[in-house]
mmCIF file of the C-alpha atoms, coordinates in Angstrom:
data_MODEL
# 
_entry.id   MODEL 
# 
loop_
_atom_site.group_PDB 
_atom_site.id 
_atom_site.type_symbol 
_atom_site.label_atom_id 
_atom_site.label_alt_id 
_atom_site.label_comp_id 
_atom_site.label_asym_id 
_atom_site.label_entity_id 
_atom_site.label_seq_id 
_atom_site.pdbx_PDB_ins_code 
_atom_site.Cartn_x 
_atom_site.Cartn_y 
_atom_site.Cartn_z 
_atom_site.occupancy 
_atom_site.B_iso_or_equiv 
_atom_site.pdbx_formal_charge 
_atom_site.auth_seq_id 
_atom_site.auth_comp_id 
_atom_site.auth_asym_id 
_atom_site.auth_atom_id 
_atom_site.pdbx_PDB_model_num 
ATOM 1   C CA . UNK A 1 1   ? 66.615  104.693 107.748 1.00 0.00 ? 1   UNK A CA 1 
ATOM 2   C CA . UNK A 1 2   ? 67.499  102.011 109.874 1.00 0.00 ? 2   UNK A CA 1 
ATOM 3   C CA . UNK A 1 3   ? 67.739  99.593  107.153 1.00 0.00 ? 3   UNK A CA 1 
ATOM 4   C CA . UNK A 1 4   ? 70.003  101.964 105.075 1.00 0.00 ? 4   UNK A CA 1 
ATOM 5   C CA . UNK A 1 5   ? 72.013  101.701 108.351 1.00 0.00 ? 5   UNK A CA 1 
ATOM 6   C CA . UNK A 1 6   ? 72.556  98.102  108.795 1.00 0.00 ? 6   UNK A CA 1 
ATOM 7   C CA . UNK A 1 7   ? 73.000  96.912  105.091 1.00 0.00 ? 7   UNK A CA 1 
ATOM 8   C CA . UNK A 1 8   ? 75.908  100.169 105.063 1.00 0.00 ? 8   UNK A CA 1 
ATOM 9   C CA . UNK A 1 9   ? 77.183  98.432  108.026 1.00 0.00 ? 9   UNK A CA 1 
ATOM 10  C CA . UNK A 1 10  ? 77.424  95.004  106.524 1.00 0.00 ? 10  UNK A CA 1 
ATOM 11  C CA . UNK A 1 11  ? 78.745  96.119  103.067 1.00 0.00 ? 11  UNK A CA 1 
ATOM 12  C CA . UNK A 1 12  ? 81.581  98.359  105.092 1.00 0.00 ? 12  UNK A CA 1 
ATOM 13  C CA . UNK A 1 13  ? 82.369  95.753  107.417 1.00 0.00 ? 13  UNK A CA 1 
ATOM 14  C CA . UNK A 1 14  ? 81.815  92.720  105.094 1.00 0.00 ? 14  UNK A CA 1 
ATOM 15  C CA . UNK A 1 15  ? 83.804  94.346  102.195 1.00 0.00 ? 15  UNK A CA 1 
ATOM 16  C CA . UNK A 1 16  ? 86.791  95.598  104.541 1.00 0.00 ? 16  UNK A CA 1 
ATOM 17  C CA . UNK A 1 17  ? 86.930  92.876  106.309 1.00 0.00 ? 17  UNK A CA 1 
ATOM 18  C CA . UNK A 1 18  ? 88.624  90.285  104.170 1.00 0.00 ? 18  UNK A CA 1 
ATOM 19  C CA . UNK A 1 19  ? 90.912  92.896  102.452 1.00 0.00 ? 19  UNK A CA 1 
ATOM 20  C CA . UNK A 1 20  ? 92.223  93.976  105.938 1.00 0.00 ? 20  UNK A CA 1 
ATOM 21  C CA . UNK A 1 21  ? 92.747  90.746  106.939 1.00 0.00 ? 21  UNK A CA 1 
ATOM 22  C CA . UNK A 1 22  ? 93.161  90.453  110.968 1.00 0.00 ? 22  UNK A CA 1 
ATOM 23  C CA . UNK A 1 23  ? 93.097  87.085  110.636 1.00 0.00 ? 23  UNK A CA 1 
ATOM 24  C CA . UNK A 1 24  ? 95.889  86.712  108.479 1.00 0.00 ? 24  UNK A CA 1 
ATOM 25  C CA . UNK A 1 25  ? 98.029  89.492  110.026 1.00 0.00 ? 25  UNK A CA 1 
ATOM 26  C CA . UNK A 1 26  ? 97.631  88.113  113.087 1.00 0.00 ? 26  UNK A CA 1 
ATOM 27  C CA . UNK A 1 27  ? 100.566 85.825  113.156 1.00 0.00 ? 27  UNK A CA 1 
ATOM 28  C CA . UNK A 1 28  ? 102.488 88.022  111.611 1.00 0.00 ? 28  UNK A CA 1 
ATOM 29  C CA . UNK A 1 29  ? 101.901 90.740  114.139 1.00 0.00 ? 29  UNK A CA 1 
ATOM 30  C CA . UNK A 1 30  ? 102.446 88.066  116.441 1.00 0.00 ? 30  UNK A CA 1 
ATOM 31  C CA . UNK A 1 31  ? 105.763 87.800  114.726 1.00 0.00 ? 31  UNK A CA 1 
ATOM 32  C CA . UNK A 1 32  ? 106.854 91.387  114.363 1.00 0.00 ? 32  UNK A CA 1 
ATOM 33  C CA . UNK A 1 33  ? 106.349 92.295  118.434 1.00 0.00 ? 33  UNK A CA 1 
ATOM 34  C CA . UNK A 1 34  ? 108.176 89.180  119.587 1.00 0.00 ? 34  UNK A CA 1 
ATOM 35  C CA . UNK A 1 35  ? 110.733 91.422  121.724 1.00 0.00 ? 35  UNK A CA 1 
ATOM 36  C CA . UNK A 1 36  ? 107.960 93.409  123.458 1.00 0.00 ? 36  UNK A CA 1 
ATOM 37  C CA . UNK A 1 37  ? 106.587 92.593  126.424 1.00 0.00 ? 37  UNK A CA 1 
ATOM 38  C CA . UNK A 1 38  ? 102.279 91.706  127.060 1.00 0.00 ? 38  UNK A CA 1 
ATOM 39  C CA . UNK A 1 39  ? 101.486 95.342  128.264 1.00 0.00 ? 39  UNK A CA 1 
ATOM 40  C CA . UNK A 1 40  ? 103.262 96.879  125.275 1.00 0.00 ? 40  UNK A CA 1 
ATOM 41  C CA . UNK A 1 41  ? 101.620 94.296  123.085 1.00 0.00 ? 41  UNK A CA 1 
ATOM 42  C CA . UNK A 1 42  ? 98.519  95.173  124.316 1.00 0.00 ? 42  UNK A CA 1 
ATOM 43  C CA . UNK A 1 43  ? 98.979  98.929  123.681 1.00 0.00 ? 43  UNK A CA 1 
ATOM 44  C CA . UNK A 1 44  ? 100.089 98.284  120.514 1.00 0.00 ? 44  UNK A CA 1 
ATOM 45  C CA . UNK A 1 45  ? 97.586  96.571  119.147 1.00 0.00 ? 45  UNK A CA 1 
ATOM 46  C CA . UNK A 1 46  ? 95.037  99.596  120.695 1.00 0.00 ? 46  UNK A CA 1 
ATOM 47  C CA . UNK A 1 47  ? 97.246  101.420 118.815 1.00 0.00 ? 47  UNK A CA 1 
ATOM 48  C CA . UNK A 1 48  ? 97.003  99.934  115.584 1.00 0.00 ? 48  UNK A CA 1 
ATOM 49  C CA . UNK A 1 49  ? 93.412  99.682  115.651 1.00 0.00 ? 49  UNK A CA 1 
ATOM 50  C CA . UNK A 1 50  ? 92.824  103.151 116.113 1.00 0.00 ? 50  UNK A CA 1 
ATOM 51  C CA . UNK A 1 51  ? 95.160  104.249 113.016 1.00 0.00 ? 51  UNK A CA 1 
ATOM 52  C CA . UNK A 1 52  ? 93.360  101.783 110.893 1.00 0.00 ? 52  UNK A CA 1 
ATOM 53  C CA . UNK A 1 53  ? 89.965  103.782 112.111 1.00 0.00 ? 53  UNK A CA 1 
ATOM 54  C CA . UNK A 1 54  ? 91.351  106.820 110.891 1.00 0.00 ? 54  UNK A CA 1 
ATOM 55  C CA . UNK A 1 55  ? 93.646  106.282 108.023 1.00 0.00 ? 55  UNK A CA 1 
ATOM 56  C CA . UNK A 1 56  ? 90.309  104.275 106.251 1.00 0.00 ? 56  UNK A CA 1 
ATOM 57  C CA . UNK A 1 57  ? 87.571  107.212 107.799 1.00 0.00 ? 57  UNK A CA 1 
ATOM 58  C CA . UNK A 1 58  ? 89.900  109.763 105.544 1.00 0.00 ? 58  UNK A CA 1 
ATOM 59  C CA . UNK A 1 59  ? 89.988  107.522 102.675 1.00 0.00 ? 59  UNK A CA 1 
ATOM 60  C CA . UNK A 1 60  ? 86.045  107.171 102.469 1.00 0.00 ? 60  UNK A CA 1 
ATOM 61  C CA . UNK A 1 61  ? 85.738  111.225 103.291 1.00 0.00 ? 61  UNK A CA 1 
ATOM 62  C CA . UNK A 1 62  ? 89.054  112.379 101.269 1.00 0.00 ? 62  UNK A CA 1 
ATOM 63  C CA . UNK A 1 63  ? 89.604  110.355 98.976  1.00 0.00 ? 63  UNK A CA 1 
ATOM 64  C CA . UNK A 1 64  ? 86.671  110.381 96.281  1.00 0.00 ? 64  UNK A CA 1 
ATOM 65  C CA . UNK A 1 65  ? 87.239  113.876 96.579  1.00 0.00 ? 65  UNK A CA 1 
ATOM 66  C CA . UNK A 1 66  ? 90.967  113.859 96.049  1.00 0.00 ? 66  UNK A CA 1 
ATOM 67  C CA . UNK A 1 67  ? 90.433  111.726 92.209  1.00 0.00 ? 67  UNK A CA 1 
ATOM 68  C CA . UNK A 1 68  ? 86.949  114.087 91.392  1.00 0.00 ? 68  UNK A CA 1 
ATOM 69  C CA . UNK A 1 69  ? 89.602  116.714 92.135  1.00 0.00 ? 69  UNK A CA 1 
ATOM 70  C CA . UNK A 1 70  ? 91.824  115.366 89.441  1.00 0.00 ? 70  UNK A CA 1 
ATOM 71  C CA . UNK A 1 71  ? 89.380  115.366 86.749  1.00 0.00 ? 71  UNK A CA 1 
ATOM 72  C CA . UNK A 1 72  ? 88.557  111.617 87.592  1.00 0.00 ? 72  UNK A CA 1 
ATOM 73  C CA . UNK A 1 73  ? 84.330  111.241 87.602  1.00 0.00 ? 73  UNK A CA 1 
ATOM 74  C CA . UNK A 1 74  ? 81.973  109.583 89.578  1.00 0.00 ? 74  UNK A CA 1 
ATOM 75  C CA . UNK A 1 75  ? 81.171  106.387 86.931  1.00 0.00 ? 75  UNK A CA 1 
ATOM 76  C CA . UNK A 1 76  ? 84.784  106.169 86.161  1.00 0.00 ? 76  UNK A CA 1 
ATOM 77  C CA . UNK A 1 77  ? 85.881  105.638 89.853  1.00 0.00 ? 77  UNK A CA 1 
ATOM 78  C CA . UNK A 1 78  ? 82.760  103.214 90.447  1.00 0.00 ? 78  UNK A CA 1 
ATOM 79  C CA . UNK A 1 79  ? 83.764  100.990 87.223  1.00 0.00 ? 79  UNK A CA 1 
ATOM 80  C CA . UNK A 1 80  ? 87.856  101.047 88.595  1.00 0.00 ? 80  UNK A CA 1 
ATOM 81  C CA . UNK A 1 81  ? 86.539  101.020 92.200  1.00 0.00 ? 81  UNK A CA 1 
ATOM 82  C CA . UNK A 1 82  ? 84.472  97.765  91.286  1.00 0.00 ? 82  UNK A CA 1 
ATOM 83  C CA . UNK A 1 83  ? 87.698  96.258  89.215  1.00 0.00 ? 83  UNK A CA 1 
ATOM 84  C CA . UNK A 1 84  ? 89.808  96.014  92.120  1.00 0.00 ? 84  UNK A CA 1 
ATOM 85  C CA . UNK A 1 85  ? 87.471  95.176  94.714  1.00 0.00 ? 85  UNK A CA 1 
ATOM 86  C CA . UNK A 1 86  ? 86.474  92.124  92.136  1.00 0.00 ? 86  UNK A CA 1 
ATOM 87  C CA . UNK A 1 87  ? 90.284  91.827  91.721  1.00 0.00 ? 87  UNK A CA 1 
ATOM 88  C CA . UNK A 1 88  ? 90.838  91.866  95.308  1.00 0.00 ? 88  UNK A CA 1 
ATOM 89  C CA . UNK A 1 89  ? 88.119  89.259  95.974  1.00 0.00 ? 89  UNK A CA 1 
ATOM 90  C CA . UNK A 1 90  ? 89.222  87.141  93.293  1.00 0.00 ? 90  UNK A CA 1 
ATOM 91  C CA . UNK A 1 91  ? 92.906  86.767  94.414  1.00 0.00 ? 91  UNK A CA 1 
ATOM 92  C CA . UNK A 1 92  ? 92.088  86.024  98.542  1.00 0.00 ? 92  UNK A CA 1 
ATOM 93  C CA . UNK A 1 93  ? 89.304  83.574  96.942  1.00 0.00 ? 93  UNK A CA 1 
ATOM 94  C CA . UNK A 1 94  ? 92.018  81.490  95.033  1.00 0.00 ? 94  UNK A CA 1 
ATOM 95  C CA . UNK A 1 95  ? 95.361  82.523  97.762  1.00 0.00 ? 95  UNK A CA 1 
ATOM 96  C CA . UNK A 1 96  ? 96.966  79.291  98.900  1.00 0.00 ? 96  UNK A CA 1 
ATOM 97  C CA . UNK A 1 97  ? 97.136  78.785  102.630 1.00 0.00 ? 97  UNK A CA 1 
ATOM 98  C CA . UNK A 1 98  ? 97.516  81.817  105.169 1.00 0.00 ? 98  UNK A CA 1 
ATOM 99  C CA . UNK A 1 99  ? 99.679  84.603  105.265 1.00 0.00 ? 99  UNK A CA 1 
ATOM 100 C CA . UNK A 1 100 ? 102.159 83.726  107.456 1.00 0.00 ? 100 UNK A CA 1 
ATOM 101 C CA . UNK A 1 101 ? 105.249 84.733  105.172 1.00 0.00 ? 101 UNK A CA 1 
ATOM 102 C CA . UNK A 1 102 ? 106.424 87.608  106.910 1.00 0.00 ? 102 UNK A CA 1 
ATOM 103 C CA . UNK A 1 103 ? 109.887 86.441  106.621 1.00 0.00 ? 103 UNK A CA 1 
ATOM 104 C CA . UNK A 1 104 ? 112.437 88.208  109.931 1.00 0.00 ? 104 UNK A CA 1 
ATOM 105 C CA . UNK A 1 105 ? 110.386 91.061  109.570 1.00 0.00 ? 105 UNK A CA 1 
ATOM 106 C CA . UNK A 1 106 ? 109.739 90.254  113.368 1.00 0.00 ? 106 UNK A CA 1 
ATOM 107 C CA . UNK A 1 107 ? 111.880 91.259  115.253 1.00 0.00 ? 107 UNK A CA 1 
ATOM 108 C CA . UNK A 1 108 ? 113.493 94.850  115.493 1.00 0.00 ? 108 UNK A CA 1 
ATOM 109 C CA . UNK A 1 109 ? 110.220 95.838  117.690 1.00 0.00 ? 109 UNK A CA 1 
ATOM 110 C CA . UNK A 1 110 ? 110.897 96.045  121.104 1.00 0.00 ? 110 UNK A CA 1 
ATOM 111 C CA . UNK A 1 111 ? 109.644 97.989  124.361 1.00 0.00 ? 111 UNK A CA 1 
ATOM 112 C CA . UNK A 1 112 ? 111.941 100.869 123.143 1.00 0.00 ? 112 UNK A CA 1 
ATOM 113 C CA . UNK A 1 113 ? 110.931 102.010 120.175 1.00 0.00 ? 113 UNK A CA 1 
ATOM 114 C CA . UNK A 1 114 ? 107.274 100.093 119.852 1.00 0.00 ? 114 UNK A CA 1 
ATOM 115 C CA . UNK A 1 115 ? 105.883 103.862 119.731 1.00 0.00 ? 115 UNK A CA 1 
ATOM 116 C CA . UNK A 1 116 ? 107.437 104.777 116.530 1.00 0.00 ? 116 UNK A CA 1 
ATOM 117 C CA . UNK A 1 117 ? 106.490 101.392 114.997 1.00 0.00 ? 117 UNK A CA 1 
ATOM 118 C CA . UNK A 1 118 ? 102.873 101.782 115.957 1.00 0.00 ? 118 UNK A CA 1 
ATOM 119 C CA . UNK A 1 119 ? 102.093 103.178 112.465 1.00 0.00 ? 119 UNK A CA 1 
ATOM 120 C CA . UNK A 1 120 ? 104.666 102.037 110.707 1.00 0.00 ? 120 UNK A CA 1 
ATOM 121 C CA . UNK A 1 121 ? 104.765 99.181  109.836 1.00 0.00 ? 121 UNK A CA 1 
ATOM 122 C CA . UNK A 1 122 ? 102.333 97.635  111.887 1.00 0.00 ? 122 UNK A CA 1 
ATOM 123 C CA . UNK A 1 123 ? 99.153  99.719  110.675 1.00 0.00 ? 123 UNK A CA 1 
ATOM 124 C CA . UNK A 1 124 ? 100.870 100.321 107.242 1.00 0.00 ? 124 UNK A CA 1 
ATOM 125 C CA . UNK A 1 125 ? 101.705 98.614  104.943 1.00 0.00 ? 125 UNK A CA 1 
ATOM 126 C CA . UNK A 1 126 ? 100.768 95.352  107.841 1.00 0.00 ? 126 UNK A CA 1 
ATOM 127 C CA . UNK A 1 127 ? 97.045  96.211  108.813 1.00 0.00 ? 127 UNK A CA 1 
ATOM 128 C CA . UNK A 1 128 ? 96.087  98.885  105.877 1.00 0.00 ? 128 UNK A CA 1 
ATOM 129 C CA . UNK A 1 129 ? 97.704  98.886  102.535 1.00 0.00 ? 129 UNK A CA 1 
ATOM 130 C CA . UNK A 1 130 ? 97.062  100.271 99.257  1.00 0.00 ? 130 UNK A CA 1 
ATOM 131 C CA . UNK A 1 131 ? 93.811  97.591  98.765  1.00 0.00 ? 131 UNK A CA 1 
ATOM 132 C CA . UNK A 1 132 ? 92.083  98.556  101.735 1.00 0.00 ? 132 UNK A CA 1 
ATOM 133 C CA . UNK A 1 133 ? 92.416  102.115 100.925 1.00 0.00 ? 133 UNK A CA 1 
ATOM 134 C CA . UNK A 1 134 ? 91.131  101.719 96.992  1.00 0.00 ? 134 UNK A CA 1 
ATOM 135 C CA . UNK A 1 135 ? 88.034  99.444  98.382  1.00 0.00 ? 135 UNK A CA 1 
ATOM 136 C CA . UNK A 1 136 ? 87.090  102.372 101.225 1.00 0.00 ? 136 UNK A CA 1 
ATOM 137 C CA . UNK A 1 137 ? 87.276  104.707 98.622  1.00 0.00 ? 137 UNK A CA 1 
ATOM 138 C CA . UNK A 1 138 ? 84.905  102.713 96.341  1.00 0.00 ? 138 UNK A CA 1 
ATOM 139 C CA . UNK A 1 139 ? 82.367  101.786 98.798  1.00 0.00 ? 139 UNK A CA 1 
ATOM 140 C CA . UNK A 1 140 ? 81.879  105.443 99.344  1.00 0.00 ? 140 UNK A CA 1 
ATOM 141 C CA . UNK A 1 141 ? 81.894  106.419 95.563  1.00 0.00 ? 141 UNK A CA 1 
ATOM 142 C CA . UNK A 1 142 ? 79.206  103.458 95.232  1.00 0.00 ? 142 UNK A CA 1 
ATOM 143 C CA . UNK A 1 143 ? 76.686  105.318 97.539  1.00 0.00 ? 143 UNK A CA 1 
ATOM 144 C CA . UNK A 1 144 ? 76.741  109.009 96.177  1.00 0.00 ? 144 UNK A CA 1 
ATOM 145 C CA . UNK A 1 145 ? 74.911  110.625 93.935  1.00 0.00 ? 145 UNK A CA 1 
ATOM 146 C CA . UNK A 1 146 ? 76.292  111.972 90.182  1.00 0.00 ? 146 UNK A CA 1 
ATOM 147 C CA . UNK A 1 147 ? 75.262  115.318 91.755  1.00 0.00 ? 147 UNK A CA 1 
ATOM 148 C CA . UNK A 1 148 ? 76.722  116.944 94.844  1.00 0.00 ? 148 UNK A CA 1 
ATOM 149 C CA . UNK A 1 149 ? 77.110  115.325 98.107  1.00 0.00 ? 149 UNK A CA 1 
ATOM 150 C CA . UNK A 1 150 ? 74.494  115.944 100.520 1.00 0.00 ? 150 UNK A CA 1 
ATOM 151 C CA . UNK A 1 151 ? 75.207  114.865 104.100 1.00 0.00 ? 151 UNK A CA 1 
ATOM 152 C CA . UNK A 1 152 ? 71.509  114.908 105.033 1.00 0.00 ? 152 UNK A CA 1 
ATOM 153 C CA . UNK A 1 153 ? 70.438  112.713 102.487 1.00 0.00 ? 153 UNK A CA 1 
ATOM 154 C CA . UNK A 1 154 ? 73.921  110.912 102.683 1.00 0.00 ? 154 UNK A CA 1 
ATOM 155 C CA . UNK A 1 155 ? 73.524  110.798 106.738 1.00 0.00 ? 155 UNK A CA 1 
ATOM 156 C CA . UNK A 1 156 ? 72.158  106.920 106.825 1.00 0.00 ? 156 UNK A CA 1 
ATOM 157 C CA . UNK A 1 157 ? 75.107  105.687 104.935 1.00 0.00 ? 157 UNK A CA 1 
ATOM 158 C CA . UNK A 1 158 ? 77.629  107.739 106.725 1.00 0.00 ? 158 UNK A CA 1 
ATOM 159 C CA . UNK A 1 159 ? 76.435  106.129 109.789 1.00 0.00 ? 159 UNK A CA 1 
ATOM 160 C CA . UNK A 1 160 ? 76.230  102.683 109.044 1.00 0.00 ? 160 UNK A CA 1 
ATOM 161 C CA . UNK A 1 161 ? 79.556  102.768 107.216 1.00 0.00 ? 161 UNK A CA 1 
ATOM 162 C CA . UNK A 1 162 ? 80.756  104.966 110.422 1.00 0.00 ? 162 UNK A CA 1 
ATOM 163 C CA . UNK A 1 163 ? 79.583  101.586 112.564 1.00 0.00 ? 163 UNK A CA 1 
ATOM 164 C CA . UNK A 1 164 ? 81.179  99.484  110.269 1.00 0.00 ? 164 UNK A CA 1 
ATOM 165 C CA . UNK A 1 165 ? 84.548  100.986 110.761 1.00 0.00 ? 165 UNK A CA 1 
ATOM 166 C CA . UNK A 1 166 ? 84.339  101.008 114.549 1.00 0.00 ? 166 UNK A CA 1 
ATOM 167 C CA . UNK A 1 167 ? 83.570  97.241  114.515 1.00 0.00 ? 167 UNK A CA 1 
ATOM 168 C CA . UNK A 1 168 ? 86.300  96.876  112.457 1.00 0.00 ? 168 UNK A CA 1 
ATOM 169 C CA . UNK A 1 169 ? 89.139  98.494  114.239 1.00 0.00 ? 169 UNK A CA 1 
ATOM 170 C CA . UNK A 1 170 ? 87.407  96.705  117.552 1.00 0.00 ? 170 UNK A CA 1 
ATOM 171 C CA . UNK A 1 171 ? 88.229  93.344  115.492 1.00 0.00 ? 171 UNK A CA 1 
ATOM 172 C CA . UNK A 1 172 ? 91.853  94.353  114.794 1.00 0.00 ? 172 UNK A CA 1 
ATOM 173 C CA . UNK A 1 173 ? 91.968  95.123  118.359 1.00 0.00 ? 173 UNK A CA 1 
ATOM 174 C CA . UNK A 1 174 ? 90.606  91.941  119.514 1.00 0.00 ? 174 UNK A CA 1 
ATOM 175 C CA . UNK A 1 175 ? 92.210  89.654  117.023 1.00 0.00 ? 175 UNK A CA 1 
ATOM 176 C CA . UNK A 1 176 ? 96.435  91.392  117.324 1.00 0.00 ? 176 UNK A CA 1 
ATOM 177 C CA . UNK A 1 177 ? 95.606  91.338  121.222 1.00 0.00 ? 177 UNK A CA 1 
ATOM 178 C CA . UNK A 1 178 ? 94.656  87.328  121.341 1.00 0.00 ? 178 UNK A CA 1 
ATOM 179 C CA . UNK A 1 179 ? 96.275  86.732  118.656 1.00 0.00 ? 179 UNK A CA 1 
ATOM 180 C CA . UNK A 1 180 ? 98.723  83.619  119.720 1.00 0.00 ? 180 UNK A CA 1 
ATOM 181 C CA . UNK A 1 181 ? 94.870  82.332  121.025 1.00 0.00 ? 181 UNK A CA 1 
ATOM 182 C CA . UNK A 1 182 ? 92.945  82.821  118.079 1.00 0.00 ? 182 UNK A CA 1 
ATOM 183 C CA . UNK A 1 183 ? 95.450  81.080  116.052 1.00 0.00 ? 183 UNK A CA 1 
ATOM 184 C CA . UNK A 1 184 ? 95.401  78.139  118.521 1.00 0.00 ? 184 UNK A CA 1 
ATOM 185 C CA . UNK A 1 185 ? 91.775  77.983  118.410 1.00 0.00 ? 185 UNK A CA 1 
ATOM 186 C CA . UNK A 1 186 ? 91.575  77.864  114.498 1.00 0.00 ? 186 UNK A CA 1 
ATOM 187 C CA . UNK A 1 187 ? 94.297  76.861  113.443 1.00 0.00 ? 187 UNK A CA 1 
ATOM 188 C CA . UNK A 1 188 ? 95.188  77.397  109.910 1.00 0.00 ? 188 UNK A CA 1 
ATOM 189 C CA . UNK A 1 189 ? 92.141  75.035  108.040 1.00 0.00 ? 189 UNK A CA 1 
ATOM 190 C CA . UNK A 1 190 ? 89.807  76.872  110.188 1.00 0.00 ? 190 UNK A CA 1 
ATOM 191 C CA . UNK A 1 191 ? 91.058  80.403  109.109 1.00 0.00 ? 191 UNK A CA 1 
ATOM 192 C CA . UNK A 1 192 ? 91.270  79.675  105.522 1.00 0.00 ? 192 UNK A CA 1 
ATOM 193 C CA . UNK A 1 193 ? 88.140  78.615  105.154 1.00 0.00 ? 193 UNK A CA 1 
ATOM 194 C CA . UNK A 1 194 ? 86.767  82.372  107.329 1.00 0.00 ? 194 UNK A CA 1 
ATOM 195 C CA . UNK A 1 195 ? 88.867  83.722  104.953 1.00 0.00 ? 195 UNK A CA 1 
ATOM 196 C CA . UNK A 1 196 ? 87.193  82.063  101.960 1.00 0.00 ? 196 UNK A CA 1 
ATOM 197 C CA . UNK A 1 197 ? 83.901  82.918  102.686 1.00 0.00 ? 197 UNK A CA 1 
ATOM 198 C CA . UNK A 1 198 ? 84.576  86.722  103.352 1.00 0.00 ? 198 UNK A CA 1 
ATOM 199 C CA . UNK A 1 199 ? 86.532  86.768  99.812  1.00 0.00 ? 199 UNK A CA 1 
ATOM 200 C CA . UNK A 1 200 ? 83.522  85.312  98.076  1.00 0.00 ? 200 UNK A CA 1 
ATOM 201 C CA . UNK A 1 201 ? 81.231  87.952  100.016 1.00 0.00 ? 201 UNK A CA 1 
ATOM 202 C CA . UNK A 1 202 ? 84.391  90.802  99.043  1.00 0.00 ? 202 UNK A CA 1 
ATOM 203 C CA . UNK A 1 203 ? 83.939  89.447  95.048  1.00 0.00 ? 203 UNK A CA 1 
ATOM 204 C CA . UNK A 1 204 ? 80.210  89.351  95.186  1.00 0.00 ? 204 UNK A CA 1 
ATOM 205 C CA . UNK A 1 205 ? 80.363  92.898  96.608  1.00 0.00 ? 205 UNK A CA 1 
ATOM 206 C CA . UNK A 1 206 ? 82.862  93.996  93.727  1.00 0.00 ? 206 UNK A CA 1 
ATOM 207 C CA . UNK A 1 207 ? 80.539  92.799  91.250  1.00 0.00 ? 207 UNK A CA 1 
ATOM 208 C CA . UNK A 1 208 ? 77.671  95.032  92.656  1.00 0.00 ? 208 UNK A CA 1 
ATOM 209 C CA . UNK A 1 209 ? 79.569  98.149  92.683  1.00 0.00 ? 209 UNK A CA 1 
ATOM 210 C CA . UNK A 1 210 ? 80.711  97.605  88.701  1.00 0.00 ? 210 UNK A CA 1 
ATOM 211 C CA . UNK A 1 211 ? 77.637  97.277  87.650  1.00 0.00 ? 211 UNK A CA 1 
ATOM 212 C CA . UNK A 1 212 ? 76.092  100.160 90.101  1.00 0.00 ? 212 UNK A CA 1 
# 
């Protein structure tokens, strides 16, 4: 059981990660809360972390559900599941430089309304887009059964991936909070080349699911 734990923790976490991106959003939270002070900053980035827990905890529960629902099957939504997380790992594999084009997007934020902009747009689309949802919802299709879900026997791999998650959102947390220090400490070779590695891990994963 505890191995089912930890290798659902590191395919969550190691397949996530690199689609997510903290590293890259970063700077362009960074950019976006400009006009808000450090406290606000802070809470906004506790903020965003926790809707990024949530909104991808739904799509792993909900969302096989939601296609088997719409006549979509199990081996269909592995096969598409795998496409796009291969897709996905493919394009941050070959991306040039960091992502660090977020334009004036910066800049409306401000102590004032930082509340409202908590979810959007600084969890989504900035933090969690359409990607991150489609490779939560894979990972889970990857580790059920053709037959009906069974929590019990399920229970391993809903607690690893429910680890995975949580040290996820912790990164988001850690990386928007220090995030004008982490990109000093870097700098941008240093984060490409994170990057790299977790989008070979991302493809490698992709693969695996296809042909699961």
């Amino acid at each position: 059981m505890t191995s089912t734990i930890i290798a659902s923790f590191i395919a969550v976490f190691a397949a996530l990660f690199p689609v997510v991106n903290p590293l890259g959003g970063g700077p362009m939270f960074l950019n976006m809360v400009q006009g808000c002070s450090q406290g606000v900053r802070d809470r906004l980035a506790l903020g965003v972390s926790i809707n990024s827990f949530f909104l991808l905890l739904g799509s792993m529960l909900i969302g096989p559900e939601l296609l088997l629902f719409f006549g979509i099957s199990l081996p269909a939504l592995k096969l598409a599941g795998g496409v796009v997380v291969i897709a996905m790992g493919w394009s941050l594999l070959n991306q040039q430089g960091s992502s660090k084009d977020s334009g004036n997007n910066s800049a409306e934020i401000t102590d004032a309304n930082a509340s409202a902009a908590t979810f959007f747009p600084l969890t989504m689309p900035l933090t969690i887009g359409p990607g991150s949802i489609a490779t939560g919802i894979s990972l889970m299709a990857a580790v059920r059964d053709d037959g009906d879900f069974s929590f019990k026997s399920q229970l391993p791999h809903l607690i690893g991936g429910l680890i995975g998650l949580v040290a996820l959102a912790a990164c988001i947390y850690i990386v928007y909070r220090e995030s004008s220090a982490i990109q000093r400490i870097l700098g941008e070779s240093g984060t490409n080349v994170l990057m790299r590695l977790f989008a070979f891990i991302l493809l490698a994963i992709g693969v695996q699911i296809f042909l699961g």
